[in-house]
C-alpha positions as CSV (number, residue, x, y, z in Angstrom):
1,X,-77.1,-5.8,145.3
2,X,-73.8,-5.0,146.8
3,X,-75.4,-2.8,149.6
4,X,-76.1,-6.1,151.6
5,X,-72.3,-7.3,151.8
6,X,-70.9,-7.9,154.9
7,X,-67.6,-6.9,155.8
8,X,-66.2,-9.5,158.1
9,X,-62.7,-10.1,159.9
10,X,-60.2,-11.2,157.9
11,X,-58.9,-14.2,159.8
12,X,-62.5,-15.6,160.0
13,X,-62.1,-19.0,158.0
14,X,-64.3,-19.1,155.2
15,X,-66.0,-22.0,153.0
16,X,-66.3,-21.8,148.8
17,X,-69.5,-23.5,147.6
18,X,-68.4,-27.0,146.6
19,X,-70.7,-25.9,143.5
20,X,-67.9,-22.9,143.0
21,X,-65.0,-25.5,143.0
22,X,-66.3,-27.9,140.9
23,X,-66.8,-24.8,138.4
24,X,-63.2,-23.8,138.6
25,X,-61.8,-27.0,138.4
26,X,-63.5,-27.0,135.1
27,X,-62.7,-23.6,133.8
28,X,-59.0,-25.1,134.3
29,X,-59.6,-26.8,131.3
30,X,-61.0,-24.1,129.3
31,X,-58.7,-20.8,128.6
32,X,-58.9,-17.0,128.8
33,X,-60.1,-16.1,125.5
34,X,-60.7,-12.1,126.5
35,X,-58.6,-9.4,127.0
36,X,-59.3,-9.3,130.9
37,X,-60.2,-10.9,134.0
38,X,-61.9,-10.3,137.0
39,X,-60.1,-11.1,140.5
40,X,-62.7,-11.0,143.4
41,X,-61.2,-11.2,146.6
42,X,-64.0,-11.0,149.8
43,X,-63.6,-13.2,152.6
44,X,-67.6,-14.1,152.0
45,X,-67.3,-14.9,148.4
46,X,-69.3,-18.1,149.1
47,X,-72.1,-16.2,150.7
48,X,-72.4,-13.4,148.1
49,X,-72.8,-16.8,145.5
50,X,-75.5,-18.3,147.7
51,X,-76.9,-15.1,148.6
52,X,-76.5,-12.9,145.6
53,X,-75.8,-15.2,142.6
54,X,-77.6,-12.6,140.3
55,X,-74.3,-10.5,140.8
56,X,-71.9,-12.7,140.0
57,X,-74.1,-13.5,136.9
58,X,-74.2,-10.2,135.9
59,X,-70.6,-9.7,135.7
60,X,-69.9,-12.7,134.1
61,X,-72.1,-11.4,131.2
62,X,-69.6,-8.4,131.0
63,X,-66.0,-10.6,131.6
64,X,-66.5,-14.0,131.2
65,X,-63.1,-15.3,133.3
66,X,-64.1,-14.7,137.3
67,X,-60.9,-15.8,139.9
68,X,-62.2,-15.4,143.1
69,X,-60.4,-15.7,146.4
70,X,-61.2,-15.4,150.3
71,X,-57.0,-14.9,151.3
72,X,-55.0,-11.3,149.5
73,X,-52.2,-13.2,149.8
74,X,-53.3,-15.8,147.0
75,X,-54.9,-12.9,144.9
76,X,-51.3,-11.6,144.8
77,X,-50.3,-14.4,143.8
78,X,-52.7,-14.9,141.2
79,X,-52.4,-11.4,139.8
80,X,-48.8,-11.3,139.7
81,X,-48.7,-14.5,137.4
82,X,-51.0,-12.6,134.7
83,X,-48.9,-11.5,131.9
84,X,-51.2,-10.9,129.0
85,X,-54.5,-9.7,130.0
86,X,-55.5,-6.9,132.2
87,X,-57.1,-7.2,135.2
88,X,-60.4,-5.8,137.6
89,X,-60.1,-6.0,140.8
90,X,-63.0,-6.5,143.2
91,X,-62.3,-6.0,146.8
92,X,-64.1,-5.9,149.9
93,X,-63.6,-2.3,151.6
94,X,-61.3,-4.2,154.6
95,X,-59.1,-5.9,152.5
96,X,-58.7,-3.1,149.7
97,X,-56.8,-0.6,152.3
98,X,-54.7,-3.5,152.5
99,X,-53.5,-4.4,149.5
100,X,-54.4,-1.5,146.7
101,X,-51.2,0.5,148.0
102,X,-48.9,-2.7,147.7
103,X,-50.3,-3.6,144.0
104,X,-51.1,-0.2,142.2
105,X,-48.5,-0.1,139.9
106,X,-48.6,-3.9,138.7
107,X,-49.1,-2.9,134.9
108,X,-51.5,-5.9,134.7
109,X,-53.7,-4.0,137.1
110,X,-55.9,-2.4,134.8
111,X,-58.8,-1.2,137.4
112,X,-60.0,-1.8,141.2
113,X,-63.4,-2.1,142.4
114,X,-64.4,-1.8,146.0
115,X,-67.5,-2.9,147.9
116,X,-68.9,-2.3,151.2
117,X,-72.4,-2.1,152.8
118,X,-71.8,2.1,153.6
119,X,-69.8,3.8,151.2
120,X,-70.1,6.8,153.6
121,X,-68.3,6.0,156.3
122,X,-64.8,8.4,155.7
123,X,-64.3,5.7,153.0
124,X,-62.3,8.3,151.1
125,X,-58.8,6.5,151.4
126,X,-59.7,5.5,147.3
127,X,-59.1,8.9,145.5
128,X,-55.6,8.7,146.7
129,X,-55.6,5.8,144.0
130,X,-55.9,6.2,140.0
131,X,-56.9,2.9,139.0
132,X,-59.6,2.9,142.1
133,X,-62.9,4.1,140.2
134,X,-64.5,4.5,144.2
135,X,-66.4,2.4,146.5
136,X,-69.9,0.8,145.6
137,X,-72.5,-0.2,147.4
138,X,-74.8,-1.3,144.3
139,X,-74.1,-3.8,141.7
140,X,-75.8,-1.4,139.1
141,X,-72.9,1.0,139.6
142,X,-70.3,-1.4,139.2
143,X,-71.6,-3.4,136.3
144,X,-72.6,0.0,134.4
145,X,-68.7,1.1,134.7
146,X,-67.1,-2.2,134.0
147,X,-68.9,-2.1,130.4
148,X,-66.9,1.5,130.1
149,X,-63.8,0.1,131.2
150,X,-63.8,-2.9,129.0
151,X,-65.0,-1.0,125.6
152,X,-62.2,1.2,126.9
153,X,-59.6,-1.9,127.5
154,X,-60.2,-3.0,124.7
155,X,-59.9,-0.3,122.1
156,X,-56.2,-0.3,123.6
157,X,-55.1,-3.3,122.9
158,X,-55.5,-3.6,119.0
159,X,-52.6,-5.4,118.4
160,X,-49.8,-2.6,117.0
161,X,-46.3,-3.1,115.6
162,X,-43.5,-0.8,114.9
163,X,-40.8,-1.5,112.7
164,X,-38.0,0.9,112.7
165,X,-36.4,2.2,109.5
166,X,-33.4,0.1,110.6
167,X,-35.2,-2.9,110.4
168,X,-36.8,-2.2,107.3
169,X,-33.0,-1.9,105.3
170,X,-31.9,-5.6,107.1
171,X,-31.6,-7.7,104.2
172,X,-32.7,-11.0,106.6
173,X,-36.4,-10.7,107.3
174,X,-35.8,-12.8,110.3
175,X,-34.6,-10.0,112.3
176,X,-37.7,-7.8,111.9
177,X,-40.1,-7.2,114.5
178,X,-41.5,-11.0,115.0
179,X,-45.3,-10.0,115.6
180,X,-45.6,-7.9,112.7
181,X,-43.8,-10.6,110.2
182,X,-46.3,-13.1,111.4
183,X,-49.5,-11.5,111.0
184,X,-48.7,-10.6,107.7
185,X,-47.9,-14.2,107.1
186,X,-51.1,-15.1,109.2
187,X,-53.1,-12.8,107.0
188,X,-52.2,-14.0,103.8
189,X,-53.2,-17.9,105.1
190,X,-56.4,-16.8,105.9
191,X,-57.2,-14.8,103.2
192,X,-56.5,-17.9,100.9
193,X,-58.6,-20.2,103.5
194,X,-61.3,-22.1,101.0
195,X,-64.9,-22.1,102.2
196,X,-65.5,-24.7,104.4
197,X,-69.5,-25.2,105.2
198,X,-68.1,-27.1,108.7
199,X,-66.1,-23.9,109.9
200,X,-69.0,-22.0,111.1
201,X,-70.1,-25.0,113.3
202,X,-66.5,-26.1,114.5
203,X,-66.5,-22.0,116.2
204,X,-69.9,-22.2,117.5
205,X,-68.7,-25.7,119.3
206,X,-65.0,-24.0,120.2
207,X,-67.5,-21.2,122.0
208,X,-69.7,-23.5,123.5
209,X,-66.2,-24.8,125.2
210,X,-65.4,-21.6,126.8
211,X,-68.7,-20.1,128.1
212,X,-70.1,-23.9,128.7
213,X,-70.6,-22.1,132.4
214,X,-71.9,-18.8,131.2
215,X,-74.9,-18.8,130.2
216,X,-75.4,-15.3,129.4
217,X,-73.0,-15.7,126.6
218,X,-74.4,-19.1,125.6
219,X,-77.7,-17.6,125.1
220,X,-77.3,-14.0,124.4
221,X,-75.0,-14.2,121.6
222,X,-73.2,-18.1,120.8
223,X,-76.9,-19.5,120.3
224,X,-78.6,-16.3,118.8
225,X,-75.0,-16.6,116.4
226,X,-76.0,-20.7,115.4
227,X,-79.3,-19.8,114.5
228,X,-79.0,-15.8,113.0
229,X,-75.8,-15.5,111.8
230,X,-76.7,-15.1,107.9
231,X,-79.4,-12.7,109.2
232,X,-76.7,-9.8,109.9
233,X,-73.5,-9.1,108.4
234,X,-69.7,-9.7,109.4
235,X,-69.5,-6.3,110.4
236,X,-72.5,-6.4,112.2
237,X,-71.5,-9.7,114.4
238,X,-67.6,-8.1,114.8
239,X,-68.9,-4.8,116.1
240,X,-71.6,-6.0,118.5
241,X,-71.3,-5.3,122.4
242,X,-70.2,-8.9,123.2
243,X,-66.5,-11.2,123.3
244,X,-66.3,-11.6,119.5
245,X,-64.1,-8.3,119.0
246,X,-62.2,-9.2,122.2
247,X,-61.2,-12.9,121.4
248,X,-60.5,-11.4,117.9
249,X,-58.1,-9.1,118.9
250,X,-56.3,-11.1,122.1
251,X,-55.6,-13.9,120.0
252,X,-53.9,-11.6,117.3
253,X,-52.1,-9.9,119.9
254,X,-50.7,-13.1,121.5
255,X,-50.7,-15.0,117.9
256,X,-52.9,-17.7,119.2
257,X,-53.4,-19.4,115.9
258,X,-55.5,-22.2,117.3
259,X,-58.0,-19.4,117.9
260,X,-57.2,-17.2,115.0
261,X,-57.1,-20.9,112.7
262,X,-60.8,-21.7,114.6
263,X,-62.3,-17.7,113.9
264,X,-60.5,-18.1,110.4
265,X,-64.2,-17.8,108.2
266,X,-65.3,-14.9,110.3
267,X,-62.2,-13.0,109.6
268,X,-62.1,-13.5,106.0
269,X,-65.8,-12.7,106.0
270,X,-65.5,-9.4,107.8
271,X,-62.4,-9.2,105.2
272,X,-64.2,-9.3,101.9
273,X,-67.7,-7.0,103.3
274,X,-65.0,-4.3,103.8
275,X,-63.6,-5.4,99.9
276,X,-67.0,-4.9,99.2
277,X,-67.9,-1.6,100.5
278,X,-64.9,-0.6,99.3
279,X,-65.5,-1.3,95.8
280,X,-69.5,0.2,96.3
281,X,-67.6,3.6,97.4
282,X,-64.7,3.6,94.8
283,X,-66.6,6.0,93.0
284,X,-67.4,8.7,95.6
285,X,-64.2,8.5,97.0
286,X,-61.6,11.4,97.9
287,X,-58.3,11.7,99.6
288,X,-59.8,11.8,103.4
289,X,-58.2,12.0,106.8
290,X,-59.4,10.0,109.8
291,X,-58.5,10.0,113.6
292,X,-57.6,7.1,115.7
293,X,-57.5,7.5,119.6
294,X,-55.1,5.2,121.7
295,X,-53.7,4.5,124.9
296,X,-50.3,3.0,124.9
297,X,-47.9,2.0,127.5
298,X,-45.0,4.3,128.1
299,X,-42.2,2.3,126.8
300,X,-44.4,1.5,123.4
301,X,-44.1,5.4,123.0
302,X,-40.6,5.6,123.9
303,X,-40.3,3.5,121.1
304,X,-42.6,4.9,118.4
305,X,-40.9,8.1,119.0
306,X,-37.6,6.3,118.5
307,X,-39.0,5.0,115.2
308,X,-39.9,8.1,112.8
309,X,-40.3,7.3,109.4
310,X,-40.4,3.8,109.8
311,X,-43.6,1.4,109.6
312,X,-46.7,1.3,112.2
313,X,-48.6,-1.5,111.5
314,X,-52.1,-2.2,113.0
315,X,-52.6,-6.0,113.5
316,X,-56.0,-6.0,113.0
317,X,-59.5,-5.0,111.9
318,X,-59.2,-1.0,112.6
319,X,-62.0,1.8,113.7
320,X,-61.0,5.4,113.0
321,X,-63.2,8.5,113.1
322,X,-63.4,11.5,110.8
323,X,-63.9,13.6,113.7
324,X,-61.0,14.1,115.8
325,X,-62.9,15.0,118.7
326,X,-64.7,11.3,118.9
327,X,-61.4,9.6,118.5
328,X,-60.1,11.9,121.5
329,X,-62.3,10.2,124.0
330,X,-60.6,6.6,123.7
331,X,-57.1,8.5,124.6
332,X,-57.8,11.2,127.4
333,X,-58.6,8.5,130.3
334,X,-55.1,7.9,131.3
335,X,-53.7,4.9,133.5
336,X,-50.8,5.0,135.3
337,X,-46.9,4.5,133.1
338,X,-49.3,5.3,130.0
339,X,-49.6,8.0,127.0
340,X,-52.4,9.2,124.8
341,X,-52.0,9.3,121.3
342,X,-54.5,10.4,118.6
343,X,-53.3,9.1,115.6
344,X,-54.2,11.3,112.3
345,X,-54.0,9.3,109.1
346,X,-54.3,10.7,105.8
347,X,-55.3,8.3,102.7
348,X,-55.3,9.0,99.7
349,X,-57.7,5.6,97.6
350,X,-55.4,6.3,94.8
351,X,-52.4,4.9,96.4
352,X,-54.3,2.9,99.2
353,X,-53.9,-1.4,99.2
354,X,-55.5,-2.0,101.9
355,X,-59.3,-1.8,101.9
356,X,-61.1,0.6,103.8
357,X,-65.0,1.7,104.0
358,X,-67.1,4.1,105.7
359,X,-69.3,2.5,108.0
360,X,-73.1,4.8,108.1
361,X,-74.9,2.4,110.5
């Protein structure tokens, strides 16, 4: 529990765990495979591990990729080198006063926890701050929020492109928007993948490789995947509370093909369930309109608005609502430089390509 952190000077020299190194030195080797990271910055990190390793744990079973740090100045550092996840940051109370006002606006910075033994102790100074979501003296509060924030994150970063009508009348196909033209190449690779019995193992080892450490994850869901996987379906596995949709989505985003290449079966298998459905439901199915809620950054608006009548393009599996009011949730939180969009999108299966299905349970 938070509530026993102590708050300590910040020029008090502090000693990591020699067990904490050794982990990081071998996380090195491993990569960020999520669409976040947590930067913990407390001058008695290596306390709260000896002390309180159950927290630590617990997070870790929410965001697999933990950076922690006893100096600001090498969290800055650190957090200004992150260019394609977003971060939570966890600070003790001291340092946080410190250094929230001089990061804030850092895109990158997607939330900020703070920590202290008495939250009511004119420890106020966070409203002042959007991305602060308060100060927290439990580690029930914090690791209850973090899930909301990260179903949250993640819904945002679906991988979009947008292709203005402009690019779509250039006769070389070179100049259009690069992440669009390769996932549509990607797309048709993997969708003409053969079956390959060894796949599902090779991604079950690739796993084991980035959560060797976690062994939430390893037990919780990669082992539970080895031995169930045929029990469920595609869709099941994809929209389960765990990293699968995450590490789906960041490695379309950042066209990781190592990772897309490794998750290759999984995505054609979530592929042809929805070809299924899709065919199950041809015959009950009318022209329909669904909702999509969205956060984007300001500058991705700017340039949808610049774009009318040309081609948005969703870079991966989609979730839409028929009720408008659901899909309003996942855009009325708003982060700083940001803009909330709910997308309406009317399909009529007549003229449709691309298979959808509705999705009772």
């Amino acid at each position: 529990m938070l509530n026993d952190f102590n708050s300590t000077n910040a020029n008090k020299k502090s000693y990591i765990n020699p067990e904490i190194q050794a982990n990081e030195r071998c996380r090195s080797k491993s990569r960020i495979v999520q669409n976040f990271i947590i930067i913990w910055l407390d001058p008695d990190i290596d306390e709260v591990n000896v002390k309180f390793p159950d927290t630590i744990a617990r997070l870790r079973s929410i965001v697999s990729w933990i950076k922690v740090f006893t100096l600001p100045d090498d969290s800055v550092d650190y957090l200004t080198d992150v260019t394609d996840e977003n971060v939570f940051l966890f600070v003790e109370n001291s340092f946080g006063k410190q250094l929230v006002p001089l990061i804030h606006e850092l895109p990158q910075l997607y939330s900020i926890f703070v920590f202290c033994n008495d939250n009511d102790e004119q420890q106020t100074w966070t409203k002042e701050w959007t991305k602060a979501n308060g100060i927290f003296t439990q580690a029930e509060q914090i690791c209850s929020l973090l899930k909301d924030n990260v179903k949250q994150c993640d819904h945002n970063t679906i991988p979009i492109s947008i292709v203005s009508v402009d690019d779509l009348s250039k006769p070389n196909l070179n100049e259009v928007e690069p992440l669009f033209m390769y996932s549509q190449i990607l797309k048709e690779i993997l969708l003409e993948m053969a079956s390959d019995e060894h796949a599902e193992k090779e991604l079950v080892q690739f796993w084991r490789e980035q959560y060797y450490d976690n062994a939430s994850v390893l037990k919780k869901i990669v082992d539970e995947f080895e031995q169930d996987y045929h029990r469920h379906t595609p869709i099941w596995w994809y929209t389960r509370d765990c990293f699968i949709y995450s590490m789906i989505n960041r490695a379309l985003r950042t066209m990781n093909t190592e990772v897309i290449i490794k998750m290759g079966f999984f995505l054609l298998a979530v592929h042809q369930q929805i070809q299924e459905l899709h065919r199950q439901q041809s015959n009950t199915r009318v022209p329909l309109t669904v909702y999509r809620g969205q956060t984007i950054s300001n500058s991705e608006f700017q340039k949808l608005s610049n774009s009318k009548g040309g081609l948005l393009s969703f870079n991966s599996f989609m979730s839409t609502s028929v009720d408008p009011e659901v899909a309003n949730v996942f855009c009325s939180n708003l982060e700083p430089n940001t803009t909330g969009i709910l997308f309406k999108i009317e399909i009529d299966p007549s003229f449709s390509s691309i298979p959808f299905a509705l999705l009772t349970n």
